[in-house]
mmJSON file of the N, C-alpha and C atoms, coordinates in Angstrom:
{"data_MODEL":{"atom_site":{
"group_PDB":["ATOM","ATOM","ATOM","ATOM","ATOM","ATOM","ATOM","ATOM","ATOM","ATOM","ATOM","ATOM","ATOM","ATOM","ATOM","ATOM","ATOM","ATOM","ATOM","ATOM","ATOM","ATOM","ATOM","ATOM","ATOM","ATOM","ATOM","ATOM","ATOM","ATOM","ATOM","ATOM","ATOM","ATOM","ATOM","ATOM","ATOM","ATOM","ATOM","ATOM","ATOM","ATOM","ATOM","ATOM","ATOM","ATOM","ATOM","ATOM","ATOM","ATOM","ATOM","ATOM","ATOM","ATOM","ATOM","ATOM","ATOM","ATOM","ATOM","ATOM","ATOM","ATOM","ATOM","ATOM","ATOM","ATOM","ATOM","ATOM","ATOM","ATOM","ATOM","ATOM","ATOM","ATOM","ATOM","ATOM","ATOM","ATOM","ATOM","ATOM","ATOM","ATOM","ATOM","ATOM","ATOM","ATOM","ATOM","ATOM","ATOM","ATOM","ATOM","ATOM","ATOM","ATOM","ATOM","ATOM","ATOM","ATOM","ATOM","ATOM","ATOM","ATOM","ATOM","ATOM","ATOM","ATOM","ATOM","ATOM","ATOM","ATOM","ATOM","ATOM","ATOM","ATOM","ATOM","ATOM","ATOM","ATOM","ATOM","ATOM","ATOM","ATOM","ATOM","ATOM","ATOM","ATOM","ATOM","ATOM","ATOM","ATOM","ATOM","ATOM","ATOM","ATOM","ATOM","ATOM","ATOM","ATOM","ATOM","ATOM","ATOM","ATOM","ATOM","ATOM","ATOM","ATOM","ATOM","ATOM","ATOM","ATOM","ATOM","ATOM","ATOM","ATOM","ATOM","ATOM","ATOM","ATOM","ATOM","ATOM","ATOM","ATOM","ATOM","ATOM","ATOM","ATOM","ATOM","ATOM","ATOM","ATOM","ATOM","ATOM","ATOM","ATOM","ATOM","ATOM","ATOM","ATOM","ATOM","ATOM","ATOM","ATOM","ATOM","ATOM","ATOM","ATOM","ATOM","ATOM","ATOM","ATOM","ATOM","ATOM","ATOM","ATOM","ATOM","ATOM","ATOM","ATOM","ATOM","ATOM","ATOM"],
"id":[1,2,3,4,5,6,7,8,9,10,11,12,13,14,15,16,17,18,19,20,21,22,23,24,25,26,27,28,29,30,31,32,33,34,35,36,37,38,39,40,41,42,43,44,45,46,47,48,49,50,51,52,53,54,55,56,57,58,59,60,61,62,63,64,65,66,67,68,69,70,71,72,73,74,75,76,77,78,79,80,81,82,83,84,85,86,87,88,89,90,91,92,93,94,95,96,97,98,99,100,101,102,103,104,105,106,107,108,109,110,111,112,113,114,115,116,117,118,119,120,121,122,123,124,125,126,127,128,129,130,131,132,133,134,135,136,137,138,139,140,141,142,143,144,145,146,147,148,149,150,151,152,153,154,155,156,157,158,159,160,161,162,163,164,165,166,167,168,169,170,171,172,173,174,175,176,177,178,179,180,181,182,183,184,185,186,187,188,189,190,191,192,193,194,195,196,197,198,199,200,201],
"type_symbol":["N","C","C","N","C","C","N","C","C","N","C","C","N","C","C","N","C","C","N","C","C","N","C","C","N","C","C","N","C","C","N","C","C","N","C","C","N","C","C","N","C","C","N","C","C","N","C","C","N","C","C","N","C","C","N","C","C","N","C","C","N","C","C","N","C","C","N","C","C","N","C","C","N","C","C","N","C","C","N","C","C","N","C","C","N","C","C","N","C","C","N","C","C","N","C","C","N","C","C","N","C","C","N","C","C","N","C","C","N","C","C","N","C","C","N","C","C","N","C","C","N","C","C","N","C","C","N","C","C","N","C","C","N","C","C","N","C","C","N","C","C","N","C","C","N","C","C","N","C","C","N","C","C","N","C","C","N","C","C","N","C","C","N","C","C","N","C","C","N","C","C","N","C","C","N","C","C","N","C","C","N","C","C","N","C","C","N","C","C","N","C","C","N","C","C","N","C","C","N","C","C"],
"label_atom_id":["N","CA","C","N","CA","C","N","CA","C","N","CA","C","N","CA","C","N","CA","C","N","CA","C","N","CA","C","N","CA","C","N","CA","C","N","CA","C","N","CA","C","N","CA","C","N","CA","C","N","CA","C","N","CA","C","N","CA","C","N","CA","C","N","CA","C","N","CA","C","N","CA","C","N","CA","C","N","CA","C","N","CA","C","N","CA","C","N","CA","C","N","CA","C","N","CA","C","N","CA","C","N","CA","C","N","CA","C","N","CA","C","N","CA","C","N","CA","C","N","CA","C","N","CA","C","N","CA","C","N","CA","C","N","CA","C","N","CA","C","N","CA","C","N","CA","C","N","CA","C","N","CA","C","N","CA","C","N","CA","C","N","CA","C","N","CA","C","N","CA","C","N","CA","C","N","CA","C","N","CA","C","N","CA","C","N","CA","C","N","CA","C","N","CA","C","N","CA","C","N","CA","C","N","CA","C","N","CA","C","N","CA","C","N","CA","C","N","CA","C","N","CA","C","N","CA","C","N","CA","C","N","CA","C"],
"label_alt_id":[null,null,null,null,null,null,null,null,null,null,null,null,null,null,null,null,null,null,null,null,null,null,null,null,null,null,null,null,null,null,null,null,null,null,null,null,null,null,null,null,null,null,null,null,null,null,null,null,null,null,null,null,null,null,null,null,null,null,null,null,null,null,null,null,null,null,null,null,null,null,null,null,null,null,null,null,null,null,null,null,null,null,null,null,null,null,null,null,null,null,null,null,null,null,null,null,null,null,null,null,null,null,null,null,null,null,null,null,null,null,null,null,null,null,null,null,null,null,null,null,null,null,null,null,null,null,null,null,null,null,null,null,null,null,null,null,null,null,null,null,null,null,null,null,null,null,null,null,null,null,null,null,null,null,null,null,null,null,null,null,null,null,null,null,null,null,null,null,null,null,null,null,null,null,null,null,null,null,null,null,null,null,null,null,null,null,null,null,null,null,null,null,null,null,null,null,null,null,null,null,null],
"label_comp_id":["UNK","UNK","UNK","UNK","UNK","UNK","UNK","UNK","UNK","UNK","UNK","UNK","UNK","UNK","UNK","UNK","UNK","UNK","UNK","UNK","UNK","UNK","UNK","UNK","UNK","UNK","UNK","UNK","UNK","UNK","UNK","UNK","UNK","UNK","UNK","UNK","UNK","UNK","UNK","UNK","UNK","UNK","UNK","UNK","UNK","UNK","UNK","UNK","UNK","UNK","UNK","UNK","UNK","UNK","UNK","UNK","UNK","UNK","UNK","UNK","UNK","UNK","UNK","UNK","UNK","UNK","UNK","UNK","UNK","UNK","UNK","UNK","UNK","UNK","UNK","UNK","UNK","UNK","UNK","UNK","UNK","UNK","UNK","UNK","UNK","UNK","UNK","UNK","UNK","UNK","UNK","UNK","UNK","UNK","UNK","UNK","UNK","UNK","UNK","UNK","UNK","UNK","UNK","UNK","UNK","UNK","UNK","UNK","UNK","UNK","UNK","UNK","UNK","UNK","UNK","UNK","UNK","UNK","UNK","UNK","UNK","UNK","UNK","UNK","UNK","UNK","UNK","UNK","UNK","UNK","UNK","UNK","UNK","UNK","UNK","UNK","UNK","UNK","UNK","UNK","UNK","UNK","UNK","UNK","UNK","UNK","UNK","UNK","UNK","UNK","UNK","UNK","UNK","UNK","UNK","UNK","UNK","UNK","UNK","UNK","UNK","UNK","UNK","UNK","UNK","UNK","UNK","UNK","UNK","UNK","UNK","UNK","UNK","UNK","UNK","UNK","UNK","UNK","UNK","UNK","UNK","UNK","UNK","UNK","UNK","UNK","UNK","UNK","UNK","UNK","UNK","UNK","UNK","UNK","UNK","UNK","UNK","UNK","UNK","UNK","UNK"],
"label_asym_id":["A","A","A","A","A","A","A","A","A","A","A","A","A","A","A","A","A","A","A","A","A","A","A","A","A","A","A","A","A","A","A","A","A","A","A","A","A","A","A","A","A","A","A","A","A","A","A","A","A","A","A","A","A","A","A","A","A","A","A","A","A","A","A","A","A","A","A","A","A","A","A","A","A","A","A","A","A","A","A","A","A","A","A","A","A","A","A","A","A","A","A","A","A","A","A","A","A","A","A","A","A","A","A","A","A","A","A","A","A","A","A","A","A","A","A","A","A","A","A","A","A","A","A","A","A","A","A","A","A","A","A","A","A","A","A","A","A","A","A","A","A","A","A","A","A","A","A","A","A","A","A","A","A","A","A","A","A","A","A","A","A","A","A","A","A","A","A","A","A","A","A","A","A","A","A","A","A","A","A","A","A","A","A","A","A","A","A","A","A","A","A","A","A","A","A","A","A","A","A","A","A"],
"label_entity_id":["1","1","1","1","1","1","1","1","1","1","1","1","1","1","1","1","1","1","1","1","1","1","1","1","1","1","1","1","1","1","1","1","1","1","1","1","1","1","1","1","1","1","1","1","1","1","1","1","1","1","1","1","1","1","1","1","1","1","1","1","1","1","1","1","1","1","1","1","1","1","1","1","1","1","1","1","1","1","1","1","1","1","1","1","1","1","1","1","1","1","1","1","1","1","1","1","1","1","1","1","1","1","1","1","1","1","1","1","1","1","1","1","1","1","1","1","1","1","1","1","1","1","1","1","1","1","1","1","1","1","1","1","1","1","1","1","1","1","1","1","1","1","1","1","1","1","1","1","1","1","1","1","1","1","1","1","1","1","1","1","1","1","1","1","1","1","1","1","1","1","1","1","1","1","1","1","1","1","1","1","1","1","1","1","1","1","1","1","1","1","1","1","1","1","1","1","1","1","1","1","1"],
"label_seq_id":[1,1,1,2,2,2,3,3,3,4,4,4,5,5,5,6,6,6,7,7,7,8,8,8,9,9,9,10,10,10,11,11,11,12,12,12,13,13,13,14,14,14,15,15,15,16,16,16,17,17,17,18,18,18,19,19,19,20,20,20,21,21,21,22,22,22,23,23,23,24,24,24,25,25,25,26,26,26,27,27,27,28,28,28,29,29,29,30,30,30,31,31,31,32,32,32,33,33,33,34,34,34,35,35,35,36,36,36,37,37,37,38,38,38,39,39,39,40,40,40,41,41,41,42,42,42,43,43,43,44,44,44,45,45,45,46,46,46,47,47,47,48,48,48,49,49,49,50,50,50,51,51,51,52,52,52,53,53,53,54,54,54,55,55,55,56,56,56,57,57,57,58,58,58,59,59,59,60,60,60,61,61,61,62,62,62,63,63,63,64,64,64,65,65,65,66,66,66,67,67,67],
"pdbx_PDB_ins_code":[null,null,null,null,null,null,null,null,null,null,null,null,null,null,null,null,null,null,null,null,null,null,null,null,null,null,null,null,null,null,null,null,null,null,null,null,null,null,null,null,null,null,null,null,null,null,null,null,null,null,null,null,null,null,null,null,null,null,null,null,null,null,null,null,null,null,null,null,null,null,null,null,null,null,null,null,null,null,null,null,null,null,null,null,null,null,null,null,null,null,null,null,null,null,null,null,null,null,null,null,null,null,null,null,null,null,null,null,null,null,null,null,null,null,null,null,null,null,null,null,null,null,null,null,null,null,null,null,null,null,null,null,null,null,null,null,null,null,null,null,null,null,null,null,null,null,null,null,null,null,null,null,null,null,null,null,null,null,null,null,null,null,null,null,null,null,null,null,null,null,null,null,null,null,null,null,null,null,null,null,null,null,null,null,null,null,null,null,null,null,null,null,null,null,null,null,null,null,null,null,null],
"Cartn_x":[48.862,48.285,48.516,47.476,47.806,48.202,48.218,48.82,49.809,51.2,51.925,50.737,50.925,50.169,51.867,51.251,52.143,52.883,52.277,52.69,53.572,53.202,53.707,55.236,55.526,57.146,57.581,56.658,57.713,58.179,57.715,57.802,59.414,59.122,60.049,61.501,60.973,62.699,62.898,62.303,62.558,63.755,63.549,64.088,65.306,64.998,66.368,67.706,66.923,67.993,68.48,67.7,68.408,69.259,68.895,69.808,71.255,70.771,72.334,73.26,72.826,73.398,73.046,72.38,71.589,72.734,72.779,73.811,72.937,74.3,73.737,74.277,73.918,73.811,73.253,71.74,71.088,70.483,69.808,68.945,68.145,66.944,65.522,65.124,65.18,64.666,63.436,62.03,61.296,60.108,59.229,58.082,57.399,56.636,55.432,54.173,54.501,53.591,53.089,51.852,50.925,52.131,52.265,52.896,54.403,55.016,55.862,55.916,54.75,54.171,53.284,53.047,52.474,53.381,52.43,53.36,53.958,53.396,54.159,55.648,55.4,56.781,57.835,57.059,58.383,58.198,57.849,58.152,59.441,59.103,59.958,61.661,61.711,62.948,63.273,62.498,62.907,63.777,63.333,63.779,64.63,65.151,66.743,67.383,66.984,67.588,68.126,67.348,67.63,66.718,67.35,67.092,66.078,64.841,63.679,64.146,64.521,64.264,63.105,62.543,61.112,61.464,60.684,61.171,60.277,60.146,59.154,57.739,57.004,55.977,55.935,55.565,55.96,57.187,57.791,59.608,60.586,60.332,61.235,62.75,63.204,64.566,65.193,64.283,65.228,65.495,64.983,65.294,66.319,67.192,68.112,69.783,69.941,71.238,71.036,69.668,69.953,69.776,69.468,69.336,71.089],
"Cartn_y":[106.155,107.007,108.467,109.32,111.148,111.104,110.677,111.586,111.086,111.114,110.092,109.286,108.291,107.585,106.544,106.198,105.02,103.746,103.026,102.188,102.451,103.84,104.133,104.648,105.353,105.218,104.094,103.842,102.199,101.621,101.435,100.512,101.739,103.074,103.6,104.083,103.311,103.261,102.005,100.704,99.564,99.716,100.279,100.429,101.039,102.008,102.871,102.411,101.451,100.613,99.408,99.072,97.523,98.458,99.544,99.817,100.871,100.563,101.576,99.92,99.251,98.152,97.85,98.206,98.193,98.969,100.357,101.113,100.902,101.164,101.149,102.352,103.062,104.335,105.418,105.045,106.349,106.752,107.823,108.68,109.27,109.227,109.818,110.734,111.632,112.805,113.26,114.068,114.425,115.505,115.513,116.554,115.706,116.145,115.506,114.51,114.291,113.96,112.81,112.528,111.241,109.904,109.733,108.653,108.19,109.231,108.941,108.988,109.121,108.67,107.611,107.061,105.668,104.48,103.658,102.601,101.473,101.252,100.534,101.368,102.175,103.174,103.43,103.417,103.695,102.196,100.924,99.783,99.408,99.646,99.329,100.133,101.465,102.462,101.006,100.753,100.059,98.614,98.059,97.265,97.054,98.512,98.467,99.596,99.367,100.508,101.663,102.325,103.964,104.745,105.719,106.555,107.839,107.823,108.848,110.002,111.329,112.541,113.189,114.186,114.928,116.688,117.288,118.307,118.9,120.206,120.773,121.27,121.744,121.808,123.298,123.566,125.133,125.593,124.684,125.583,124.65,125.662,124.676,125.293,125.626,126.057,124.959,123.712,122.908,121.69,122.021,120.996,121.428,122.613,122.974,122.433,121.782,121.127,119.491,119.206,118.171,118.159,119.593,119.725,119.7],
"Cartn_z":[57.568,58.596,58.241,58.376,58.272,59.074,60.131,61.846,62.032,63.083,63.667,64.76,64.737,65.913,66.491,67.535,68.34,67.609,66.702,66.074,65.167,64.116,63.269,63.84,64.807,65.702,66.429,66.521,67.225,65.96,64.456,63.871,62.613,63.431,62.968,63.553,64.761,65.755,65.625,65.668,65.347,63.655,62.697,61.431,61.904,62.415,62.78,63.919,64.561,65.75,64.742,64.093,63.335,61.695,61.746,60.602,61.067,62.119,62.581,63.657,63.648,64.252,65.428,65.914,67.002,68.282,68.192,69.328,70.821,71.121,72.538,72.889,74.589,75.236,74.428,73.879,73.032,74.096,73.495,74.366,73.291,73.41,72.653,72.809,72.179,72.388,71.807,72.296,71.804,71.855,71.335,72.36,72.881,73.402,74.299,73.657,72.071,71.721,72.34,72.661,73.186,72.277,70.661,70.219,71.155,71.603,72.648,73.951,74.286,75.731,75.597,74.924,74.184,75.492,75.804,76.463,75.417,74.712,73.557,73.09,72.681,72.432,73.85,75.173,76.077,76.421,76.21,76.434,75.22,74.068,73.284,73.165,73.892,74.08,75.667,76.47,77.74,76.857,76.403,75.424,74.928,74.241,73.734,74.754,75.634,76.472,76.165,75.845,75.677,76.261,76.311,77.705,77.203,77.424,77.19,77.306,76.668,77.121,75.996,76.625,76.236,76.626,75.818,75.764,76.895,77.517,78.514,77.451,77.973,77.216,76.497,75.624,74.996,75.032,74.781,75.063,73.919,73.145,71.488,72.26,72.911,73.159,73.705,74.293,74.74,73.66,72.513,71.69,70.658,70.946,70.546,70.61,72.238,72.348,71.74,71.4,70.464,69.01,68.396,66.985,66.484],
"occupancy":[1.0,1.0,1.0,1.0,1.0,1.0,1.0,1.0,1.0,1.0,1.0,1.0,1.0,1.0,1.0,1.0,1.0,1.0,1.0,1.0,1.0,1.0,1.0,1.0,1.0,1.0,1.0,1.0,1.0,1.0,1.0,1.0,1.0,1.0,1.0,1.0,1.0,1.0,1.0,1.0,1.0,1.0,1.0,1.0,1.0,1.0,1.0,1.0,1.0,1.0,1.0,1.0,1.0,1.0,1.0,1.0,1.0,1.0,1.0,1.0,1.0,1.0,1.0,1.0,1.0,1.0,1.0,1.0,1.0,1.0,1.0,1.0,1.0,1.0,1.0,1.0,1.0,1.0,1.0,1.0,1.0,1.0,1.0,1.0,1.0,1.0,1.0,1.0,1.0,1.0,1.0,1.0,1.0,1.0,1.0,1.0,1.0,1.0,1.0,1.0,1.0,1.0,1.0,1.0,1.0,1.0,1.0,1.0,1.0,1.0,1.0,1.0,1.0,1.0,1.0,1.0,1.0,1.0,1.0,1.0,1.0,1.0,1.0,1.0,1.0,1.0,1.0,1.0,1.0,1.0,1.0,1.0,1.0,1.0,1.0,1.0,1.0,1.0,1.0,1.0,1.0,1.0,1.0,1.0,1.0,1.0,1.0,1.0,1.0,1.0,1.0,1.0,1.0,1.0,1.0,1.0,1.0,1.0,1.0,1.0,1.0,1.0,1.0,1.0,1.0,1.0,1.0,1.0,1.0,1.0,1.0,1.0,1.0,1.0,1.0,1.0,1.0,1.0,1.0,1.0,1.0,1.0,1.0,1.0,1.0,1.0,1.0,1.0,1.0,1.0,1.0,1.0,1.0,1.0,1.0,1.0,1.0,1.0,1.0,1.0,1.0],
"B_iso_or_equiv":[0.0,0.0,0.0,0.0,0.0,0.0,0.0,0.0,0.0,0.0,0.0,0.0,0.0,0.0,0.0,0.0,0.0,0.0,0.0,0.0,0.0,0.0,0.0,0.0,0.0,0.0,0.0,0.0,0.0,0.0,0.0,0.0,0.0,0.0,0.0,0.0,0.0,0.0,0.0,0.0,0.0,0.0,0.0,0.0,0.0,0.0,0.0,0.0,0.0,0.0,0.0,0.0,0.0,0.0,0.0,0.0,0.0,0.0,0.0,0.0,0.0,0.0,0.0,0.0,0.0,0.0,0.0,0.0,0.0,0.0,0.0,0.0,0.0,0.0,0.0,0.0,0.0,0.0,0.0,0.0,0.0,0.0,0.0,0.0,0.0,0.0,0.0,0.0,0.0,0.0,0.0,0.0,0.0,0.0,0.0,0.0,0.0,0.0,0.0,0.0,0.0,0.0,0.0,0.0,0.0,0.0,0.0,0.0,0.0,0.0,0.0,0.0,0.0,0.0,0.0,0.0,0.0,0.0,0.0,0.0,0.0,0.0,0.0,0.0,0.0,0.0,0.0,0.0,0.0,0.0,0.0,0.0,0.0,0.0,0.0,0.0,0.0,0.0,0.0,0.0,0.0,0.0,0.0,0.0,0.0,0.0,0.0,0.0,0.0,0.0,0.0,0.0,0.0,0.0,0.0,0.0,0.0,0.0,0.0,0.0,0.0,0.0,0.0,0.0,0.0,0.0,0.0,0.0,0.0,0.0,0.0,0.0,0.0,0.0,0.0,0.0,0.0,0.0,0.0,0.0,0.0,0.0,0.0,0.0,0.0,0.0,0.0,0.0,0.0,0.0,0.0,0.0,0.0,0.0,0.0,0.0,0.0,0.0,0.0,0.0,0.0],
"pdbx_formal_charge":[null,null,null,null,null,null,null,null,null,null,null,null,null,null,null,null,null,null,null,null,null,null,null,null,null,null,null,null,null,null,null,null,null,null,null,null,null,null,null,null,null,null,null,null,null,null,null,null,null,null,null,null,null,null,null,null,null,null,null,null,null,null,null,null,null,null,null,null,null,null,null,null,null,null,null,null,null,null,null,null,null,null,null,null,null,null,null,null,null,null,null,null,null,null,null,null,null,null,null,null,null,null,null,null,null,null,null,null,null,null,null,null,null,null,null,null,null,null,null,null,null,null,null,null,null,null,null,null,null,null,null,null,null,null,null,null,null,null,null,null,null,null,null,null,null,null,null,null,null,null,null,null,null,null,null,null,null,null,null,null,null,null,null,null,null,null,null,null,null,null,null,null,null,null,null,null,null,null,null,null,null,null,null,null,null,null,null,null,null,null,null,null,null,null,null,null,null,null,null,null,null],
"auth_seq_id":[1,1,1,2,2,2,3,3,3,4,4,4,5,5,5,6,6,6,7,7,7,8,8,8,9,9,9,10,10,10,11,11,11,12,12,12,13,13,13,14,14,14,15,15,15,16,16,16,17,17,17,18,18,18,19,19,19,20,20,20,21,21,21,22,22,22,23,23,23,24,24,24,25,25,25,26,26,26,27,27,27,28,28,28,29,29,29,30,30,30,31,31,31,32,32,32,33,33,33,34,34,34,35,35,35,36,36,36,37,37,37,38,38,38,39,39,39,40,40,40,41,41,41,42,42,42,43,43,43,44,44,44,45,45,45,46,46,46,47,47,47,48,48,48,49,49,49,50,50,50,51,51,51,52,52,52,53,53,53,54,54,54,55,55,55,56,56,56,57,57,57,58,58,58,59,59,59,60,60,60,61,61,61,62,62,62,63,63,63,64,64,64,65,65,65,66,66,66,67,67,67],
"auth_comp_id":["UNK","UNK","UNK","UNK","UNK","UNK","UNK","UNK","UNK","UNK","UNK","UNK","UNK","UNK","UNK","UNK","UNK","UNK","UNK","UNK","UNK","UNK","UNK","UNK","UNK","UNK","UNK","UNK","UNK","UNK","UNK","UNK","UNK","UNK","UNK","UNK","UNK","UNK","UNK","UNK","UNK","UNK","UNK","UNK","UNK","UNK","UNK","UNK","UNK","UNK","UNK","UNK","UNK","UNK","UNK","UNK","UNK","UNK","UNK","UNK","UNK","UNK","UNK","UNK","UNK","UNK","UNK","UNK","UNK","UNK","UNK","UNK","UNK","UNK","UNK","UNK","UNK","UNK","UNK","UNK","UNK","UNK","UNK","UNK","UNK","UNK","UNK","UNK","UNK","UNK","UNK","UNK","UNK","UNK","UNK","UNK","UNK","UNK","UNK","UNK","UNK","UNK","UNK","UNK","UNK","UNK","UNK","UNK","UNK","UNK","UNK","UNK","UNK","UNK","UNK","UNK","UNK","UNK","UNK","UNK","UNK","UNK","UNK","UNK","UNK","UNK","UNK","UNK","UNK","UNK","UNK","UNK","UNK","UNK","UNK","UNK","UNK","UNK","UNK","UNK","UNK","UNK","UNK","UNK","UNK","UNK","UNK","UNK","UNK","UNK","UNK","UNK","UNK","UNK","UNK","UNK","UNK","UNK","UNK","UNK","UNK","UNK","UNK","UNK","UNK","UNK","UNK","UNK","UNK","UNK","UNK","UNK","UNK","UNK","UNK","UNK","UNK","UNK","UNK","UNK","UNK","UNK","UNK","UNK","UNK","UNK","UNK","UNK","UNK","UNK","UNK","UNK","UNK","UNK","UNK","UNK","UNK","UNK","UNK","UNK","UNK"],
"auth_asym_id":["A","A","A","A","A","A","A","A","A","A","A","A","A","A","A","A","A","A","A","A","A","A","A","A","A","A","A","A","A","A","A","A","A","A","A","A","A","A","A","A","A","A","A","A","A","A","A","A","A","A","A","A","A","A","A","A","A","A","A","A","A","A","A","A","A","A","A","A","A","A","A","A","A","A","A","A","A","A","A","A","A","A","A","A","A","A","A","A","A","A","A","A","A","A","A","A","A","A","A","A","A","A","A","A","A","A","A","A","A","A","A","A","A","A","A","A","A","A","A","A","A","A","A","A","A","A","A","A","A","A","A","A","A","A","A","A","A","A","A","A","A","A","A","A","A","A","A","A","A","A","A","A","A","A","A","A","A","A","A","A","A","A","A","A","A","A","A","A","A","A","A","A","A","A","A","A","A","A","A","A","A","A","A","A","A","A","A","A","A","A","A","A","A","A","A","A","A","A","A","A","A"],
"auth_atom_id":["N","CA","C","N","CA","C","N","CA","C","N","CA","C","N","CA","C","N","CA","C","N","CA","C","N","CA","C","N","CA","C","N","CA","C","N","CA","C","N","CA","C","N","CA","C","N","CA","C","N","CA","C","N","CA","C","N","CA","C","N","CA","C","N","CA","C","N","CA","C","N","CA","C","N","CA","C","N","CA","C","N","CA","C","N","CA","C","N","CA","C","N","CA","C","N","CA","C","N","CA","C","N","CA","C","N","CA","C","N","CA","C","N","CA","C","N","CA","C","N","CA","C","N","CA","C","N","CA","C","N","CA","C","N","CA","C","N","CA","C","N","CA","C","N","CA","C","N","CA","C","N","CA","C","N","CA","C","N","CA","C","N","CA","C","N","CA","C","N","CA","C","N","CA","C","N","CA","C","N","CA","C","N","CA","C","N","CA","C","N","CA","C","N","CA","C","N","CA","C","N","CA","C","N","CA","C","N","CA","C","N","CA","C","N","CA","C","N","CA","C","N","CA","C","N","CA","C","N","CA","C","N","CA","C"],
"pdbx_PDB_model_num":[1,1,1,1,1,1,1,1,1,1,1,1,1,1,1,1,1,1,1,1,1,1,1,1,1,1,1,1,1,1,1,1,1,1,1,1,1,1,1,1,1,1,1,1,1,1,1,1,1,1,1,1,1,1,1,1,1,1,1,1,1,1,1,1,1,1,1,1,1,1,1,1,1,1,1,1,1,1,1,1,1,1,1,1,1,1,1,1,1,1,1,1,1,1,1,1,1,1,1,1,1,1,1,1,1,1,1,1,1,1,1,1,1,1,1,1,1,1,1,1,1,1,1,1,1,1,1,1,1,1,1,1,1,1,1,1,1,1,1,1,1,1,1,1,1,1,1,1,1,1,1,1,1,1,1,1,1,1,1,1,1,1,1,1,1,1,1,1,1,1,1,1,1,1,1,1,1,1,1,1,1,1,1,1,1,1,1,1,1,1,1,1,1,1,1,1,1,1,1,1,1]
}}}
């Protein structure tokens, strides 16, 4: 795929939960993109239970206390 689309992150948090051992109490962080407002993608965070956060819209400052 050129773009991120929906599948292509689910199938890349799926890699990242089974290669870190599958943790528990995460939290996701991201922008707004549509691939993480995807219901497949917040079905699959519901799944392994981790907790959605999204950044506000035009404001890269809040993605700073998780860089």
């Amino acid at each position: 795929s050129a773009k991120p689309d929906a599948d292509l992150v689910v199938k890349a948090l799926d890699m990242a939960y089974e290669q870190r051992g599958r943790p528990q109490n995460v939290m996701f962080h991201s922008d707004q993109g549509s691939q993480y407002a995807s219901r497949s993608f917040r079905q699959r965070l519901w799944r392994y239970r981790m907790t959605q956060s999204m950044s506000r819209r035009g404001n890269c400052w809040d993605n700073a206390p998780m860089e």
